[in-house]
Each structure stands twice: as C-alpha cells, then as structure tokens.
N, C-alpha and C positions, 0 to 999 in steps of 0.2 A: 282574353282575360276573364271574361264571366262566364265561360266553359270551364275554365280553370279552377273558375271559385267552389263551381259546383263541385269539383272532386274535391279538393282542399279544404274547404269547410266540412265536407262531412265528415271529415275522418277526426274530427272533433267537438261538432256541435252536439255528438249523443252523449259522449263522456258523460259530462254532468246532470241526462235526465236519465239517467240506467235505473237508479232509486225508485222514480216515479212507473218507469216501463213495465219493473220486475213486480213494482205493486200491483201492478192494473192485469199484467199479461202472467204472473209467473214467472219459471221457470230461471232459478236464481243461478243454478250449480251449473246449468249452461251458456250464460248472460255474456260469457267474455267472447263466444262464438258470432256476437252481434259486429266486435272487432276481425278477427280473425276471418269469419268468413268472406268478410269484405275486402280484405287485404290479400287474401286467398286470390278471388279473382280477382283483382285487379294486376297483381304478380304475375301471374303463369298465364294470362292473355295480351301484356305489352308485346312480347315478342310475334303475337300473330296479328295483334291489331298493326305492329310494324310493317310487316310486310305485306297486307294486305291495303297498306296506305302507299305503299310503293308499286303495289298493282294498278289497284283503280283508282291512286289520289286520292289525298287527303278531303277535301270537301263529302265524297259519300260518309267517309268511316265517323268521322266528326261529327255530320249531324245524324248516322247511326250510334255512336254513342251518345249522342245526348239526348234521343229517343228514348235510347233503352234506360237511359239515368233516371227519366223524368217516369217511366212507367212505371220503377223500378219504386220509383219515393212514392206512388199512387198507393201502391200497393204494401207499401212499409207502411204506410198511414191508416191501411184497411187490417191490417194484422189479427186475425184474434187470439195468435197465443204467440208463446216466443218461438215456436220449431218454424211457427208463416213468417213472424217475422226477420229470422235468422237467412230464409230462403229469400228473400224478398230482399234483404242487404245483399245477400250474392247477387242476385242481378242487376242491382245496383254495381255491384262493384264490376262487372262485366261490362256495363256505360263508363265507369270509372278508370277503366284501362285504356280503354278507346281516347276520351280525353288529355288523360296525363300523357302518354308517348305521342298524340298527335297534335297538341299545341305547340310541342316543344319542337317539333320536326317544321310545324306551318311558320314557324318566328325564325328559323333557318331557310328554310325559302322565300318567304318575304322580304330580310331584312338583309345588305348586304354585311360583309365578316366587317367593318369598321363601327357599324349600329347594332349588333349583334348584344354588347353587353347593355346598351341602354334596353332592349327590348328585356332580354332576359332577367335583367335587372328587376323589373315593372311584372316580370312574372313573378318572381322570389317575392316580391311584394305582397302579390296576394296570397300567398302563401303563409308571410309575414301578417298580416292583417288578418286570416283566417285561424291561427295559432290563439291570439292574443281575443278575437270576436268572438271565434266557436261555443267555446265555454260560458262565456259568459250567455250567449244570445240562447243557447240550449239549457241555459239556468232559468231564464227569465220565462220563456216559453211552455217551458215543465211547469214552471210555478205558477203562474200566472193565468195563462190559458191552460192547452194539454199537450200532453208529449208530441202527439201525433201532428202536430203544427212543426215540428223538427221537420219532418218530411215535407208535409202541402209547402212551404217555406221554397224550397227549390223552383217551383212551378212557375210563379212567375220571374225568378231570373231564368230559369231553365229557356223559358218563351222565349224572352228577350235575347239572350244568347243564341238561338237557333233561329230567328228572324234574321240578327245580324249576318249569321253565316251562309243562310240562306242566298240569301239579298244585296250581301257586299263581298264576301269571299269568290274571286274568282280564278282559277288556277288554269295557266296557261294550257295549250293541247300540246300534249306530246307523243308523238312518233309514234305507233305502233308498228312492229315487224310481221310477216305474213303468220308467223309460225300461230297455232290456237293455243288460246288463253287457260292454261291448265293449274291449279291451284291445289296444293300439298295438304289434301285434310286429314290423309293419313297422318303425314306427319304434323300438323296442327293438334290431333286428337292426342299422340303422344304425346307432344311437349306439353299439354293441358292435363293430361293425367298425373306424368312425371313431377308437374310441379307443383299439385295438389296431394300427391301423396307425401313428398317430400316435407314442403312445408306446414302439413298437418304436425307430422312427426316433429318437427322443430319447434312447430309454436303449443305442441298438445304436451309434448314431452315434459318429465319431470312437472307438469300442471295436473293434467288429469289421470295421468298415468307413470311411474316411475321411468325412469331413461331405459334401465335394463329390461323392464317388462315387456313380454312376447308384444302390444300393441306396439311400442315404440319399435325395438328391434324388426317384428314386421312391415312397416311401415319403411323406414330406411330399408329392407333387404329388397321391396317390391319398389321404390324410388329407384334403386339402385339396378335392377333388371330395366326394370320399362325405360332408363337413360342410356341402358344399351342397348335396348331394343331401339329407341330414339337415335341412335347414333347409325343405326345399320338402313332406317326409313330416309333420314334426312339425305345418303351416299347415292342413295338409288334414285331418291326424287327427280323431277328435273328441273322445278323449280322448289327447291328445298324455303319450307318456314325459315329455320336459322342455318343459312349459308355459310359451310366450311371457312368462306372469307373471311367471316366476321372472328375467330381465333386465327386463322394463316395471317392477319394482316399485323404486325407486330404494335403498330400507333394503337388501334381497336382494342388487339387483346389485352396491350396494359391499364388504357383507361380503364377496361371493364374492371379489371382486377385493383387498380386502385380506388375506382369507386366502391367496388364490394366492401374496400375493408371502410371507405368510409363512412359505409352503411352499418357495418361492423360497430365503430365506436362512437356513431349517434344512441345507438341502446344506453349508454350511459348517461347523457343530459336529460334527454325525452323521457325517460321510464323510468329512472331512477333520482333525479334529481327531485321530481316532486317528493318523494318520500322521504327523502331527505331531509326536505324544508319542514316536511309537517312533521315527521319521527324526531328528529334531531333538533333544529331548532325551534321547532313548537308555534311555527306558522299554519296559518287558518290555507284554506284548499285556493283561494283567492288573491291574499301574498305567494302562496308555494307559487301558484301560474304566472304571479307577475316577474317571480323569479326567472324562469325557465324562460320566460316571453322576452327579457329585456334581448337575448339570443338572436332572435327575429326579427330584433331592429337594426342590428349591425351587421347584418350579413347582407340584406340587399343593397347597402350603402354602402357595401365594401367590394360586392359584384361587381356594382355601377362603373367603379374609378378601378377596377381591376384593368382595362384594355389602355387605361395610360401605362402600367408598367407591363403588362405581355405586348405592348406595340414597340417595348425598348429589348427588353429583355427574350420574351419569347413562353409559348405557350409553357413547355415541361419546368422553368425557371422558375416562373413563377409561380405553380402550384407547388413546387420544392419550397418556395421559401414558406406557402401558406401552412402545406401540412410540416413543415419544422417548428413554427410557430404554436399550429395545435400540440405538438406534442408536448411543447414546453407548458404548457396551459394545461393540459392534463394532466401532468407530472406534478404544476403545483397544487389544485385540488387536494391530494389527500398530505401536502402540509399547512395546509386553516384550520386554526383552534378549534378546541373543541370547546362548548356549543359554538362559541362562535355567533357572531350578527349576519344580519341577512345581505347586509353590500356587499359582503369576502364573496359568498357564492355567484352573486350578479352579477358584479365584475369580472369574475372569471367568467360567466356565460355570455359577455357583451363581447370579453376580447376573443372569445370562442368562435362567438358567429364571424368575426372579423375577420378571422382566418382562416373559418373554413369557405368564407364568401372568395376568399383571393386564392382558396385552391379549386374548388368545385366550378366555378365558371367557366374559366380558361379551358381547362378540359373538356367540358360539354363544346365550347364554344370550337375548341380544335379539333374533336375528334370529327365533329360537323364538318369542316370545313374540307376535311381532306376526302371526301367523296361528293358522288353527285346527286342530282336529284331521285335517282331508280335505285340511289342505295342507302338514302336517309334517313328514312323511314326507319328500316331493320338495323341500320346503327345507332341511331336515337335509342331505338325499344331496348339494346343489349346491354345500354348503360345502362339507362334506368331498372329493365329487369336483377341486372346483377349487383345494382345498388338494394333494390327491395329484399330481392334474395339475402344478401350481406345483412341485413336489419335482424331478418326472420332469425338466423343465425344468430347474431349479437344477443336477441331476445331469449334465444336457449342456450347458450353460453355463459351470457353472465347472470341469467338468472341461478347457473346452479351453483356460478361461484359465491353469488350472496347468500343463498342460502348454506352454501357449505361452511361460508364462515360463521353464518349465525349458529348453525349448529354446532359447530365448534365452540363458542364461546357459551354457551348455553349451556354444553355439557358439564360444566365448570362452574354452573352460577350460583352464587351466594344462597338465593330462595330457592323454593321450588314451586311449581305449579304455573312459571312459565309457560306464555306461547311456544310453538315450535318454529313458525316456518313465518316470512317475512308479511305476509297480509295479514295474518293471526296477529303480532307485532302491532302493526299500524295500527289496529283498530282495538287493540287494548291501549295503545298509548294514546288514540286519541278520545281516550274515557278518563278521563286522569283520577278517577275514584275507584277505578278496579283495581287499583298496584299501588303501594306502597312507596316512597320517595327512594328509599334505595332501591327497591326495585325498577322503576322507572330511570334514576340515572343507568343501572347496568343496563338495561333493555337498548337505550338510547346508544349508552356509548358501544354498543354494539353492531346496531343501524351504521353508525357512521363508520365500523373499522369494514362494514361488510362493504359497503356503498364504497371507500375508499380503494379496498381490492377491484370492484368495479372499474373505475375512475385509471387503475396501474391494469388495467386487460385494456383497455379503451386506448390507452398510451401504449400497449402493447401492436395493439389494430393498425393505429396512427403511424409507428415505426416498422409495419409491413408494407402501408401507402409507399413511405417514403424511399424504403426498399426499391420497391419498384419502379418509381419513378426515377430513382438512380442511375437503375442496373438495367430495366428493361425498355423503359418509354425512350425513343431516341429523341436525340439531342434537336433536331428538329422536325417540325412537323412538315409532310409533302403536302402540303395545303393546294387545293385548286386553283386555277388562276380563273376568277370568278367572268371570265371572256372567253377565252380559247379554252377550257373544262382538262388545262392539263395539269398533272403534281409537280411543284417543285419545292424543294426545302426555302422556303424564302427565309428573312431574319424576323420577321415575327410568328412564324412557326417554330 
C-alpha cells in the first residue's frame, strides 16, 4: 500500500503547485508535459514491467521500481528548468509503472479469490485518500515551504516502503525449466516506442498542434507502422512481452476492451468535472475538488461489498448491473439545471463511484483468477495498460467534442471579443471583471452545454462496456481451482 501511494499521490500532488514551478523554472507553453510525460511512461512500460514480474518475480521489479521512483523525485527536486524537470518526471513515471501493474498482481498472489476484494478494496483506498490529499498537501507545500518538497516528500515513504518489501515480502521458489532465460527486448523496445508515439499524438493532439496537422497525423501513421512492426517481433519471439494469449483468450480480451472504455468515460468526471464546478457554478478550485473527491469515497466502499454479490451472482453479472447503473448516472448529468447547486453534481459523483466500484473490481478480481502465477503478471499489466490507453483516448476525444461545441456556440454569441477555446474560457470566467454579466452568463451556459455533450460521449463509452460484457465476456468465468491450478466455469465466475 505505501508503494502504491507513491505512484497514486503523485499523479496529483503537483497539480496545485504548477503556478509556483512555472514561476521559479519557466517554461509555461510546456508545463502540461510535467503530466503527460509521466503518464507517458507509466502507460507504454505496464505491459513490460508485466512480464518481466512473471520472469523473475515480483519482489526484484517492485523494489526496482521503487528505486527508480525515489531517484526519479531526487532529481525532480534538483531540477533547474522545466525541459530537467519534465525528464526527471519521466523517470519517475518508469518507477511508477513498475509499482501500479505490480502491487496489483502481488495482492493476487497473496491473497486467496474469497480476500481478494477486501485487499483490493484497501488499495482503491489509497487511491481514494491520494485523490482527495494530493492537492491539497501540493497547495500547502508550494506555499508554505517550496515546491521542491513535492518531491523530497516521497523519500521518506519511499524508504519505508522498500524496507518493508525488502524485509517481509517473500515469494515462494518456483520451478524453473532447463531451457535459458531469454527476454524479448526487441520486442519490449517496440511496444515502448509504439506507445510513446501513439499516446503523444492523443494527448498532444488538438493541444499543441491541430488533429489534421502533419505532427498529429505523423505521429498516428509512425504508431500505426511500428504496431505492426510490433506485431510481426512479438510472432517470432519466443518469449514474447505481450503474448498472442493475452487477445486469443476470450475472458482476457473482453476485460481489456471493457476496461478501455472505462478508461474511456473516466475523462469526463476527472477532467472535466472540475471545470464545470468552477465555469458553471462558480466554485472556488477547493469545492470544485471536493466535488470530484466525494467519487473516491464510494467506490472503495462499494469494491469492498462487491464479492457478497459476485459470490451469488457471478463475476460478468455483476459488473453488467454496475456499468448499467453508470450509464443511467451519466445519462442524468446533463438533465441538472442550469446553474444549478453544488449537491446535484456530488451526488451524481458519490452514486458514480458506487457503480463503477461494483463494476471494476469483479473484473480485475476475475480476470486474475483465471490464470496462474507465470501469467499474472502480463495479465494484470493488459488491463491496466488498456485501461490507461482508453483514458489517453477519452482525453483526445472529448476534448475536441468540448471544444467543438464551444465553438459552436461562440460562433453565434451575442458580444464579441470572446475567448475561443475552453482554458481561454476558465480563466476569463474566473476574472469576473473582464466580461460583462451577459457575457459571463453566455460563456457559462456554454461550458455547461459543452461539458454536457462530454458527460452523453462518457454514456456513450459506458454503453460499449456494456456491449461487451453482453455479447463478448462469457457467462462464466474458468477461474482456477486455487489447489489443483485447473479452469473450471464454477457459479461465482
């Protein structure tokens, strides 16, 4: 868990001192790279950190990521412009792959499939506790002391964490066969380019450069060669990074495809909800978060008591009824008045997380169960990868639908001399003496028709999960018989 917190927390605790970073360091027009890069690797190395947890075990790769995290915050802290510090979150976020795909695989070997959602549970947790802590503890530290304490900050849980795992993690010996230990860096090198080109263009796109423009378009045509070049490395491998198994197996390939999309329709609470709060109903950055946060409290509480209903009903059931339930939750979002109080939107994010707690676990905790320990690992990393993937996506997707609507309605607007594009927006509306009162309601109620189209793509995302888990995820899971290592459909798969 305090491996965990290290990735978890950071991917929030800088948010709120960017202000103070860009003052000290520069570099304003590339500041959002301080995110992206870090998301970067941590994406496109689950899948190698997978497999390479199902080589030599979890225990080296775990306390190699948490080496490289804690080097990674050394050297964030030493930064002297933003292009070292941008580099310095990448390596961080290369510790930060290693941790997220490998706690999640060590809480599946540890714990037998009946204790499985209490542990996973108590992970979600810190997750939940990192969401709602992050911001604030990166506000207080920026201000108070200096940014650079964001990072040193790691160091001593980092210690502690890697004492522990040193010192009490110990993972059984298994079997090795005569054949030599041969490791796919060809194909590791690909699937790390492939996913670095790709998700640049996703998360660059239409930001720094328009969608059609030769960058983007290059970008997706060189992603789109090097995954078939990736396809032809992985055939010939002999121990291939992402094993043909991992699509041939029908349970595997639908989770992945229904976590995508529910990586899909998180871009709308996460990323656009705060703007919401503070564009629309004219809350301060600190209600917007407590908004978004109430989310975080109900979904590990909804984890937890998930395995009293998949122990009646069954893994794919239950996640049917959870993403049914999203959908309905998403669908009513964009009927809340306009402006509107701040409990409509809370509410719908408390009964959010609740649902997506009774879909998301079951899943994790099934697809787990139906393999064994030498295939964990790389099925672990495929969810998760293709959950993170789905995000990157969601974040170029409805980013362009928001802004498509706002430019639409802007073409149209009463005044002129309008922002154009939806950051422009926020930060004229959070001036409230630069625009005019008519002005300011049109701008507003504009924010919410865009965020609204958001909110019916997100329910769109929500009703491809469900698709899926339909038409594709069978009816039961071949779960391992956690003694004799063989699949059988039991009634709580």
């Amino acid at each position: 868990m305090l491996g965990m917190a290290l990735a978890a927390i950071d991917g929030t605790i800088v948010s709120t001192a960017v202000p103070q970073i860009v003052g000290d360091l520069g570099g304003f027009a590339v500041f959002s790279w301080l995110f992206s890069g870090y998301l970067l690797a941590v994406t496109v190395t689950l899948p190698v950190y997978g497999k390479l947890s199902d080589t030599f075990g979890r225990k080296p790769v775990l306390v190699a990521g948490i080496v490289l995290f804690l080097v990674g915050s050394v050297l964030c802290a030493l930064a002297w412009n933003m292009a070292a510090l941008i580099a310095f979150r990448v390596i961080q976020g290369l510790g930060g792959g290693a941790l997220q795909g490998t706690v999640q695989t060590v809480a599946a070997d540890l714990y037998p499939l009946r204790e499985r959602p209490r542990i996973q549970a108590k992970l979600s947790t810190v997750w939940a506790t990192s969401a709602v802590a992050g911001p604030a503890a990166g506000g207080l530290l920026a201000t108070y002391a200096d940014w650079r304490w964001i990072f040193l900050i790691n160091l001593p849980v980092g210690a502690v964490a890697l004492w522990l795992v040193v010192r009490h993690f110990h993972e059984p010996a298994r079997p090795r066969t005569g054949a030599p230990l041969r490791i796919d860096w060809a194909g590791a090198l690909a699937v790390f380019a492939t996913g670095v080109l790709l998700l640049t263009a996703l998360v660059q796109g239409g930001v720094a450069w328009p969608w059609l423009s030769a960058p983007s378009l290059g970008l997706l045509g060189a992603s789109a060669a090097l995954a078939a070049l990736t396809v032809v490395i992985e055939r010939r491998a002999a121990d291939p990074i992402i094993p043909g198994w991992v699509w041939k197996r029908r349970t595997i390939a639908s989770v992945n495809l229904a976590l995508g999309a529910m990586g899909l329709l998180m871009v709308a609470p996460t990323v656009f909800l705060p703007t919401y709060a503070q564009s629309v109903l004219g809350l301060g950055p600190i209600a917007a978060g407590f908004v978004l946060s109430v989310m975080t409290l109900s979904w590990p509480v909804s984890a937890a008591f998930s395995n009293r209903v998949y122990n009646r009903i069954g893994f794919r059931l239950t996640a049917v009824i959870g993403m049914s339930a999203t959908l309905l939750i998403l669908l009513a979002f964009p009927l809340l008045p306009y402006p509107g109080s701040a409990w409509q939107p809370a509410l719908i994010m408390l009964l959010l997380g609740a649902a997506l707690g009774l879909f998301q676990l079951p899943l994790i905790v099934g697809v787990q169960s139906t393999v064994g320990w030498s295939e964990r690992g790389t099925t672990t990393a495929s969810v998760l990868f293709c959950r993170q993937v789905g995000q990157s996506l969601g974040a170029a997707l409805f980013g362009a639908v928001a802004n498509g609507v706002l430019a639409s309605r802007l073409a149209d607007a009463p005044v002129t001399g309008l922002p154009r594009d939806l950051d422009a927006i926020s930060h004229a509306l959070g001036d409230p003496g630069s625009l005019s009162a008519e002005a300011t309601d049109y701008l507003r109620r504009a924010v919410d028709a865009a965020v609204d189209h958001v909110y019916l793509g997100a329910a769109g995302a929500a009703a491809l999960a469900l698709l899926v888990l339909v038409f594709v995820t069978p009816r039961r899971f071949p779960v391992l018989d956690e003694d004799t290592g063989n699949a059988t459909p039991t009634a709580r798969g």
